[in-house]
C-alpha positions as CSV (number, residue, x, y, z in Angstrom):
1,X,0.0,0.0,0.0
2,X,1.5,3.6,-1.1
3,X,2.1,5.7,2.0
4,X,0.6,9.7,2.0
5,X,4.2,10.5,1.0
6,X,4.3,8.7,-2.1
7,X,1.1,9.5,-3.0
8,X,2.0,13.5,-2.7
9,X,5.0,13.0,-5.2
10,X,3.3,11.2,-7.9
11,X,0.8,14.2,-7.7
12,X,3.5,16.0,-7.4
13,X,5.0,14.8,-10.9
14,X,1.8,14.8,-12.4
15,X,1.5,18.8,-11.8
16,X,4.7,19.0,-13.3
17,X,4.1,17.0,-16.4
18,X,0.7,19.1,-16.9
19,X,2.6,22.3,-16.0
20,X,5.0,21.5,-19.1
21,X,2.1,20.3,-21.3
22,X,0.0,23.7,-21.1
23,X,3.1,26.2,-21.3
24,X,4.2,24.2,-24.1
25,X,8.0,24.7,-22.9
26,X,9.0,21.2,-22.6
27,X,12.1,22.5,-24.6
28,X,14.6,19.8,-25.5
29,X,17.9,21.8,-24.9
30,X,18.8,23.1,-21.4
31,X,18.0,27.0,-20.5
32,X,21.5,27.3,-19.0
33,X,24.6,27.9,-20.6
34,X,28.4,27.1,-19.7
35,X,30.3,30.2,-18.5
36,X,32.2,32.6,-18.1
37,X,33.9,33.0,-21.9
38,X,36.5,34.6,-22.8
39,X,35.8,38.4,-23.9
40,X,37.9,40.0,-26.3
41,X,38.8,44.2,-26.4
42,X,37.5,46.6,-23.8
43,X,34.1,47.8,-25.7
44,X,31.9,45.8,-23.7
45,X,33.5,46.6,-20.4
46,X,32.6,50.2,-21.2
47,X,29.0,49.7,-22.1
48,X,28.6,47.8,-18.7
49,X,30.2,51.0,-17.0
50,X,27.7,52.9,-18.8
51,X,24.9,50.7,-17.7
52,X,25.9,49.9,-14.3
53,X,28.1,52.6,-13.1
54,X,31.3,52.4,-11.5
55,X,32.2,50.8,-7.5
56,X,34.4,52.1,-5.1
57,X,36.6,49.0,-6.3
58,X,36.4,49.0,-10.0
59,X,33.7,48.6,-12.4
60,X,30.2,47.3,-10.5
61,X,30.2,44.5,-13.4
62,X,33.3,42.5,-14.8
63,X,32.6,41.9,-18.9
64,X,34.1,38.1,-17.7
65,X,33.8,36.9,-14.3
66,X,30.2,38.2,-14.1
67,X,28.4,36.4,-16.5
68,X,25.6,34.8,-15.6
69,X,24.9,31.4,-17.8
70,X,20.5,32.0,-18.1
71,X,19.8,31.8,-21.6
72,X,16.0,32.5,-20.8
73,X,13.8,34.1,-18.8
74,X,10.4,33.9,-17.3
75,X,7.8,37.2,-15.9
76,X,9.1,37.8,-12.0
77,X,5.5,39.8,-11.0
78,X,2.4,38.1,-11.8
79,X,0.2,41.2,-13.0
80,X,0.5,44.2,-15.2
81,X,2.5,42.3,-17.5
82,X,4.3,45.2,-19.5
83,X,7.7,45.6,-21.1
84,X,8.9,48.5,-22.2
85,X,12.8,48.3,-24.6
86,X,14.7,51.5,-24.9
87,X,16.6,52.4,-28.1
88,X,19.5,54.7,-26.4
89,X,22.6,54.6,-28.7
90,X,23.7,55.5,-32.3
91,X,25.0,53.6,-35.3
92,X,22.4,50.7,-35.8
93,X,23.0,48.6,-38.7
94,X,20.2,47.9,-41.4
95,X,18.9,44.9,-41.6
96,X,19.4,43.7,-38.6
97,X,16.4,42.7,-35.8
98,X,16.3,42.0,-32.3
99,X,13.5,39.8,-30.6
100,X,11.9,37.6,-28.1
101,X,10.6,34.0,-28.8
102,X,9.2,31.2,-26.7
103,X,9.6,28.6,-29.6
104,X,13.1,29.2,-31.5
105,X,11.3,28.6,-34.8
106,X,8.5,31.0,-34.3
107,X,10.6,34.2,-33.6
108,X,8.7,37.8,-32.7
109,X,10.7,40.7,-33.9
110,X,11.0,43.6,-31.3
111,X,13.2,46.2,-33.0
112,X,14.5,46.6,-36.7
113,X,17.7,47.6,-37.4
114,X,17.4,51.1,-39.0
115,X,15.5,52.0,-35.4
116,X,16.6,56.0,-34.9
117,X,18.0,56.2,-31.1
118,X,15.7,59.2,-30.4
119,X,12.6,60.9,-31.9
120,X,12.8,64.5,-33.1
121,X,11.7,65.9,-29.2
122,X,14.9,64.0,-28.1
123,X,12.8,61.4,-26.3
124,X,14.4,58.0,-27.1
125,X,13.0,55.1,-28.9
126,X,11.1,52.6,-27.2
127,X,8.7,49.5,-27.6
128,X,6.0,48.4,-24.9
129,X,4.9,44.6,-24.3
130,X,2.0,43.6,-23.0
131,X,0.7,40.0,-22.3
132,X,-3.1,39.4,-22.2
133,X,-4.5,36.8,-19.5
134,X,-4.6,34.1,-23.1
135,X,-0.9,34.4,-23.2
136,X,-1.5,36.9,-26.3
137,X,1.7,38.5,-27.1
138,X,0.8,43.1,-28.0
139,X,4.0,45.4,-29.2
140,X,3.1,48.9,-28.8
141,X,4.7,51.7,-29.9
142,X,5.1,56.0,-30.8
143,X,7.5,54.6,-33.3
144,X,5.7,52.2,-35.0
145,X,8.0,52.6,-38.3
146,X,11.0,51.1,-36.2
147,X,9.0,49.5,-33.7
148,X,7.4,46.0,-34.8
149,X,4.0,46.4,-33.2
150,X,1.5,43.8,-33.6
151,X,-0.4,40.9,-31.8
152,X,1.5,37.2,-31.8
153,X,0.6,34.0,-29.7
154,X,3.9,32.7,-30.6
155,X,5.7,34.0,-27.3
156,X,5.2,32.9,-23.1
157,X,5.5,35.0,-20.3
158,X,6.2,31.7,-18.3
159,X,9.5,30.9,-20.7
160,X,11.2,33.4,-23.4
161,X,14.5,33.9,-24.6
162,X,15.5,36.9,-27.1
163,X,17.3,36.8,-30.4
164,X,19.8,38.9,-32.6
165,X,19.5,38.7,-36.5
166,X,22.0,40.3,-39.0
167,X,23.0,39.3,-42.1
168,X,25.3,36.8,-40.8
169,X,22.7,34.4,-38.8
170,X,20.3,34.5,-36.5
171,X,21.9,34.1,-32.9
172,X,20.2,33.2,-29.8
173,X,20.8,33.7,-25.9
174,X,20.7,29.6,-25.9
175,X,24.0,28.2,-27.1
176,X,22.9,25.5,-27.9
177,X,20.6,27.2,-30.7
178,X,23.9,28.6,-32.4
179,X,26.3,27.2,-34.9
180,X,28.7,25.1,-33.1
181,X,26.9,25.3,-30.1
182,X,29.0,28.7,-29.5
183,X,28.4,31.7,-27.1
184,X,26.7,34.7,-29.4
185,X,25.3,36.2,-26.2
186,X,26.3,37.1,-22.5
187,X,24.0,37.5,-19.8
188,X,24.6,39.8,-16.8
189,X,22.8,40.5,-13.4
190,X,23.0,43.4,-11.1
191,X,20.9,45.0,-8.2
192,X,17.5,43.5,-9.8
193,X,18.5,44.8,-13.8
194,X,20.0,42.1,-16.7
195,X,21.9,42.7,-19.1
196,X,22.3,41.1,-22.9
197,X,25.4,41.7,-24.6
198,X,25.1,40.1,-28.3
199,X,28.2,39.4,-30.9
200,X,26.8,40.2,-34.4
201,X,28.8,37.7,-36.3
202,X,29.5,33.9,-36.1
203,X,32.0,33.3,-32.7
204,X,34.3,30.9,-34.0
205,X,37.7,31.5,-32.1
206,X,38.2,31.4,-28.4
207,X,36.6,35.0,-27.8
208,X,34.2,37.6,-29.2
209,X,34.0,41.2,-28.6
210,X,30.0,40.7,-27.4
211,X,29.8,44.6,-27.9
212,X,27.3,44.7,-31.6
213,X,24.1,44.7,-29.3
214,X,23.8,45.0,-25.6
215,X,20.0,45.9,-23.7
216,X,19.3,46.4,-20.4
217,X,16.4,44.1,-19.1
218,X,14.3,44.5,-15.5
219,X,11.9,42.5,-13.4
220,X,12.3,38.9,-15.4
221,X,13.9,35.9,-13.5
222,X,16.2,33.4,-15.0
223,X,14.4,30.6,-16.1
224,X,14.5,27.2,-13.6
225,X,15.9,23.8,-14.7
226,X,14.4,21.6,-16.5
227,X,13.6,24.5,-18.4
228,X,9.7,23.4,-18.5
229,X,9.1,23.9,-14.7
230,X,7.8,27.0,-14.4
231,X,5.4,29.3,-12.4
232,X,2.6,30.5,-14.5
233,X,2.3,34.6,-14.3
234,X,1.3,37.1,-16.8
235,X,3.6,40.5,-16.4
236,X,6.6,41.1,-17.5
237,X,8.5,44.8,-17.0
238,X,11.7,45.9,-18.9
239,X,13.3,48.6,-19.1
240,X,16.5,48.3,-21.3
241,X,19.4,50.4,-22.6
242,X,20.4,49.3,-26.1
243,X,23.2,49.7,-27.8
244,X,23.6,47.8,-31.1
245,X,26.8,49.2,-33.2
246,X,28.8,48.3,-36.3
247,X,32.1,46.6,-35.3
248,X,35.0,45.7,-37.6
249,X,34.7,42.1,-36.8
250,X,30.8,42.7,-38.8
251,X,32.3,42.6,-42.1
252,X,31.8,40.1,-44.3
């Protein structure tokens, strides 16, 4: 005869299983990656300087021994689920597109490429998410030319990772999703704000500058392991500083 304790974990499993079956995240790859890489040149060191500010001791956040190895994300409030991406820097490549997805093949595009930093008043440019309680995905936005507003299902609160595409691949904040299973992304977290810090071409040698896109990111949590055990909520708020810039490593 099962005892009340075994009784409680086979619920227990069960609510797991079901958990994975209606967020549709049973993802086969792991949400985690291996780090801290090597980083290459001092450009993404500044940017976190920017972002973060500088210590008594040094800079708040070291470009290498900080990097966290979440590869996706899930909402950390459970209502008003809003997020709100900041365009704050110069020199963005055409043709390039930075976005969210819950399903690597079904990617939402959040900002194109030839998005202007600021609007003519100076105020900068910036998109606004917004889950419904159906898991609806809305983009919002004063700047809807740059902006890719519009209404998807393809994206989770529960489970999301984000995206860089340029002309040479599509590169996601999952190695394992990249060629080679390489690092095209580095994640960083500090006093409740992440950080995304993309390389815009192919990393094929030991280290990468990680300095062609980098956004600021606020009230999301990194995603548990497995990656399908998740709390259901519906809110999600970011605030993020971008910077996405042509580097020489870019060319073709």
């Amino acid at each position: 005869m099962r005892s009340r304790k075994q009784m409680l974990q086979e619920k227990a499993v069960l609510v797991v299983a079901l958990l994975a079956l209606c967020s549709g995240t049973a993802l086969a790859y792991s949400s985690t990656n291996i780090r801290p890489v090597s980083v290459s040149g001092n450009a993404l060191q500044s940017e976190l300087n920017q972002i973060f500010g500088l210590c008594p001791t040094g800079s708040c956040v070291n470009a290498v021994t900080d990097q966290n190895p979440e590869g996706m994300w899930h909402t950390s409030t459970l209502t008003n689920p809003t997020v709100t991406a900041v365009l704050q820097f110069t020199d963005v490549p055409w043709g390039d597109v930075f976005g969210i997805w819950t399903d690597p093949n079904h990617l939402v595009p959040l900002i194109y490429g030839f998005a202007s930093p600021t609007d003519f008043l100076g105020f900068s440019t910036s998109a606004t998410l917004q889950w419904n309680s159906n898991g609806w995905l809305r983009v919002t936005s004063m700047d809807c030319g740059e902006i890719a507003c519009g209404v998807s299902d393809w994206t989770a609160p529960t489970s999301f990772g984000f995206y860089l595409q340029t002309p040479h691949g599509t590169f996601y904040t999952v190695d394992s999703l990249n060629p080679n299973g390489s690092a095209q992304a580095l994640a960083y977290n500090y006093d409740n704000e992440w950080v995304l810090a993309f390389n815009g071409t192919p990393v094929t040698g030991s280290s990468a500058s990680y300095s062609d896109f980098v956004v600021g990111i606020q009230s999301i949590s990194g995603l548990p392991e497995p990656s399908s055990l998740l709390l259901f909520g519906t809110s999600l708020s970011l605030v993020g500083f971008l910077r996405w810039r042509r580097s020489r490593a870019r060319k073709a």
